[in-house]
N, C-alpha and C positions, 0 to 999 in steps of 0.2 A: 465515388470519392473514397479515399482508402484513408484508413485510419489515423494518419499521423494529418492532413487535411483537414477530416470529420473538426480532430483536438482544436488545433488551429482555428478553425471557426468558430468553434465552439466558446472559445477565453475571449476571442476578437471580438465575440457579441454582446458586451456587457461585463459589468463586474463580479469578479468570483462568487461573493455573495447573491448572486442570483439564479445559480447554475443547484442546478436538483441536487448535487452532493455535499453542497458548504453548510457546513456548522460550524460555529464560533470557536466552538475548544473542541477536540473528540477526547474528550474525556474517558471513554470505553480503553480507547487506543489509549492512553496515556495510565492508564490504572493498571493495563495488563502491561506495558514496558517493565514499569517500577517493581511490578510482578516478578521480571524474571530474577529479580537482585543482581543486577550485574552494576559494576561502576558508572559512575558520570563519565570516564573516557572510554567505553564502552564504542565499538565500533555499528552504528547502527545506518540500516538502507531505507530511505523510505520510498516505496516501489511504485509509481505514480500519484507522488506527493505534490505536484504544480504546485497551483498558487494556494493550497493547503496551509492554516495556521498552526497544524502541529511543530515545525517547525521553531515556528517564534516562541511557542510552548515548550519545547525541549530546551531551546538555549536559555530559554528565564529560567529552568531547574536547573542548569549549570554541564549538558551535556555536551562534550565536546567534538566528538565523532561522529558527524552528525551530515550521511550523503543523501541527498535528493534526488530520485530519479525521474525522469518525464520526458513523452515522445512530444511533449509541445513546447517549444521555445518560448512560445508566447508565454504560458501558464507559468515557466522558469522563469521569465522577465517580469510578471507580475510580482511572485515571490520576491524576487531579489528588490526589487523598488521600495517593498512594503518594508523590509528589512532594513534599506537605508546600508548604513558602516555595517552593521550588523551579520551581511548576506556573504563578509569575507571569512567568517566563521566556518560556513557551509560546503561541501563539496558539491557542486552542482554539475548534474551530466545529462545530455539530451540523448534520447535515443529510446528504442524500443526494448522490452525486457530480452526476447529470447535471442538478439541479435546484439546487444552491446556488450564490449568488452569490459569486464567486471574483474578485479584480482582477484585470487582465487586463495579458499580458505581465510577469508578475509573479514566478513562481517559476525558480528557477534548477536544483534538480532536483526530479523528482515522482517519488516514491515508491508502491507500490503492492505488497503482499504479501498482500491481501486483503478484495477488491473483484472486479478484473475479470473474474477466474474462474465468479467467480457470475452473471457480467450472459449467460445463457443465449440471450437474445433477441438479433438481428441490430440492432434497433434500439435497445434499450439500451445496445449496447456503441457503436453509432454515433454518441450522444447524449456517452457517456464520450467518443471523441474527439474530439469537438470542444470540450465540456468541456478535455480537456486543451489544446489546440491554443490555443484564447483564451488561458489564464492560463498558459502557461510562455515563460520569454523566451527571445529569442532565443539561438541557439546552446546553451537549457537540454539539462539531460538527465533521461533518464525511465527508474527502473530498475522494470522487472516481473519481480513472485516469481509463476508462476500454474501451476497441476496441469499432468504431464507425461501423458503419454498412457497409462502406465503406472496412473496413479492408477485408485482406486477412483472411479465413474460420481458417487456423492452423497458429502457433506459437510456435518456439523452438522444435518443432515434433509433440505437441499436439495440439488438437481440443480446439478452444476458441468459447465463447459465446458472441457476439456483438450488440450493444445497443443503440437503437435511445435515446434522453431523455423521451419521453413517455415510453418507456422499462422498462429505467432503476426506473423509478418513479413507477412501477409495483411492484417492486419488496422491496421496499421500504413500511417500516410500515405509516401507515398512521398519525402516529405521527410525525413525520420527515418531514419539511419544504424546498425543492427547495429556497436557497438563491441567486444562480446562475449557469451559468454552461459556458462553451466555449470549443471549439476545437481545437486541435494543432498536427500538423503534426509531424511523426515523422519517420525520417529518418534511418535504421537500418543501422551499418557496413556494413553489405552487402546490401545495395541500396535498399530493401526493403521498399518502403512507407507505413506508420503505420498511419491510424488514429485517435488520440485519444478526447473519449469524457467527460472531466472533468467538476462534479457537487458538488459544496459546500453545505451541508444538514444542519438541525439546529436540535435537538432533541427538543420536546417539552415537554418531558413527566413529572413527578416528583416522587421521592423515598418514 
């Protein structure tokens, strides 16, 4: 089964709420946005954000630039329903990160709490950055939520990739600035302890 299927099944079987990654608010993610001080029309990506409530969290603080990415239509259909009038606010794009066309110099912060973890392969994740590196603008920032080293080896049936901060700063172009980072626990529906390792980045580079 390849991976945009795996998704598809995955949303088909149940409600958001019941899948290992939903939590109510991510609060972590929403404390380090507001972190980078950028405006309410601040152009922001959220990188395999599905049927994710950050979303309906960013438009209740008054965000207006506000794109959803996701290889699952379904997870996109879910979102959009939950949002009601609300989901015309949103730019909604399906597709996979290191193959969608994205405008370039474009976002101001890039989101990701569930995505990179999984790109397993040396050249899938090389693919995401450069992915990111085209489409964020200058001086953007890029917050990653991704498994601490602590975490369990698989997730959702597949094999993830887990990250001290030294790792994760590995992998990381050397233009990109460590502004902060912390940990937070995370609890799956099924009792699963998650640990996750979240780093707010600053781009440095210029167009």
């Amino acid at each position: 089964m390849d991976k945009k299927s795996h998704w598809e099944k995955a949303y088909a079987a149940g409600a958001p709420e019941r899948l290992g990654w939903y939590q109510q608010h991510l609060q972590t993610s929403l404390e380090l946005i507001e972190r980078t001080g950028v405006g309410k029309k601040a152009r922001l990506i959220d990188v395999g954000g599905g049927a994710s409530t950050m979303i309906d969290d960013l438009i209740d603080r008054g965000f207006e630039g506000v794109t959803v990415l996701d290889l699952s239509g379904t997870a996109l259909s879910l979102a959009q329903s939950r949002l009601g009038g609300l989901a015309s606010k949103v730019n909604w794009i399906e597709g996979g990160i290191s193959s969608v066309g994205l405008p370039p110099a474009h976002y101001d912060i890039w989101h990701d709490r569930a995505v990179f973890h999984f790109l397993t392969a040396a050249e899938d994740r090389k693919n995401y950055m450069e992915q990111l590196k085209r489409s964020l603008a200058p001086d953007g920032h890029v917050i990653l939520g991704v498994f601490s080293l602590e975490t369990p080896p698989r997730c959702s049936g597949l094999d993830v990739q887990r990250y001290s901060v030294e790792l994760l700063l590995q992998e990381m172009d050397a233009e990109f600035t460590l502004k902060e980072h912390r940990f937070e626990q995370h609890v799956t529906p099924g009792g699963v302890r998650q640990m996750y390792l979240y780093c707010r980045f600053q781009a440095g580079f210029s167009r």
